[in-house]
C-alpha positions, 0 to 999 in steps of 0.5 A, spaced: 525 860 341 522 853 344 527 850 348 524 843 348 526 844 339 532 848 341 533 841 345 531 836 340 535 840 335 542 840 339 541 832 339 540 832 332 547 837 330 550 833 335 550 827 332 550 829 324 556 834 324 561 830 328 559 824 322 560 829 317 567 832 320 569 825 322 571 826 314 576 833 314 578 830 322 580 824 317 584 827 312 587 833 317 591 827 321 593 824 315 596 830 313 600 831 319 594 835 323 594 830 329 597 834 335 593 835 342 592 843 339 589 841 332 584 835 335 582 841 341 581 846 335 577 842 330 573 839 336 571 846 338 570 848 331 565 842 331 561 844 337 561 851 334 557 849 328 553 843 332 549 850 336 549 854 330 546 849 326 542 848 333 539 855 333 538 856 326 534 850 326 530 852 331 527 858 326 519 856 324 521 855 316 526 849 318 521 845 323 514 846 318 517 839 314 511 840 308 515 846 305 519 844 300 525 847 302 526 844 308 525 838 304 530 839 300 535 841 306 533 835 310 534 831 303 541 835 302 543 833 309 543 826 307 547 827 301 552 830 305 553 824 310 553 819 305 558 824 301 561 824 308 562 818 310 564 815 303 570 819 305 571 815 312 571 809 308 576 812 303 581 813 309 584 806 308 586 809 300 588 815 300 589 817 292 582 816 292 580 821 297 583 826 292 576 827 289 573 829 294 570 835 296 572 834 303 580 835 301 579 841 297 575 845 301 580 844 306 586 845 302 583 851 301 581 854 308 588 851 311 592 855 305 587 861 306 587 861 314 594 862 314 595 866 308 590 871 313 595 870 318 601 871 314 599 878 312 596 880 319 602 879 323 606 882 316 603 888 316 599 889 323 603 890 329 598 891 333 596 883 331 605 881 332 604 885 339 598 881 341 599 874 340 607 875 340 608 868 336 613 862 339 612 857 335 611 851 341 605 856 344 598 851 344 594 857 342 597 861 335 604 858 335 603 854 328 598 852 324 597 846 328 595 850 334 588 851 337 587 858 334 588 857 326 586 850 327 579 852 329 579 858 324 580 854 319 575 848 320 570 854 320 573 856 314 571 849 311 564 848 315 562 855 312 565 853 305 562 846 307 555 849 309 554 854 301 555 847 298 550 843 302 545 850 301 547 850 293 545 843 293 539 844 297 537 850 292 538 844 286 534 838 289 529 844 291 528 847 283 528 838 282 522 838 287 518 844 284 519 840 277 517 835 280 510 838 283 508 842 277 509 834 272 505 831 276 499 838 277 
């Protein structure tokens, strides 16, 4: 792996995935996620995808720029910060961020972390031994603390990173079109 890439691309994440989180970072404090536990933890759930994003970017499919797919994810990638700060911007009307993919996503990471939870300390001691849960404890004590939030905001990048891939995959099959029109 190129270290001067690896570098370059770590600028690059390190600006794009905070403006697209600053949306669900937005939403999760308007829904009562804004306690030192929960910014600590989306914050280490943006740091984990900037190196993700980082290393797989690194790879040469990615960095040859006349490829069409690597066109079509540099083109899906914009898209998703414009979405991204359309959200931000919608922050001041809350109704209107009912449309969003940002807000359903993570309505369903949250609802889908903590079901995960719910089952594991229900049905596994090992789990009810380990984290022994007291609801004020800053790592697993509530779904605001550290842990599930970070769990969760992984959920969401995931979630968020296969529509980003299935839009790619759209303006990839536009792109090819495009070029078999005009040969």
């Amino acid at each position: 792996m190129d270290t001067q890439i690896f570098w370059q691309n770590l600028r690059y994440w390190a600006g794009h995935v905070p403006l697209c989180a600053a949306g669900s970072i937005g939403l999760a404090c308007l829904g009562g996620y804004s306690s030192i536990e929960s910014l600590c933890g989306m914050g280490a759930g943006i740091i984990f995808f900037i190196l993700v994003y980082a290393l797989i970017s690194c790879w040469s499919g990615f960095q040859d720029k006349s490829r069409l797919g690597a066109r079509a994810l540099r083109l899906a990638t914009r898209i998703r910060l414009v979405c991204s700060l359309l959200v931000v911007a919608g922050l001041c009307c809350p109704p209107l961020l009912m449309v969003s993919l940002d807000y359903y996503l993570g309505m369903f990471a949250i609802e889908g972390v903590r079901l995960m939870g719910d089952y594991l300390l229900d049905h596994s001691e090992t789990v009810r031994e380990f984290v022994q849960v007291d609801q004020r404890d800053f790592w697993f004590g509530r779904m605001e603390s550290l842990v599930p939030t970070f769990i969760t905001v992984v959920v969401e990048g995931v979630m968020l990173s296969l529509t980003l891939l299935l839009t790619s995959g759209f303006i990839q099959l536009i792109l090819q079109h495009r070029r078999e029109q005009s040969a």
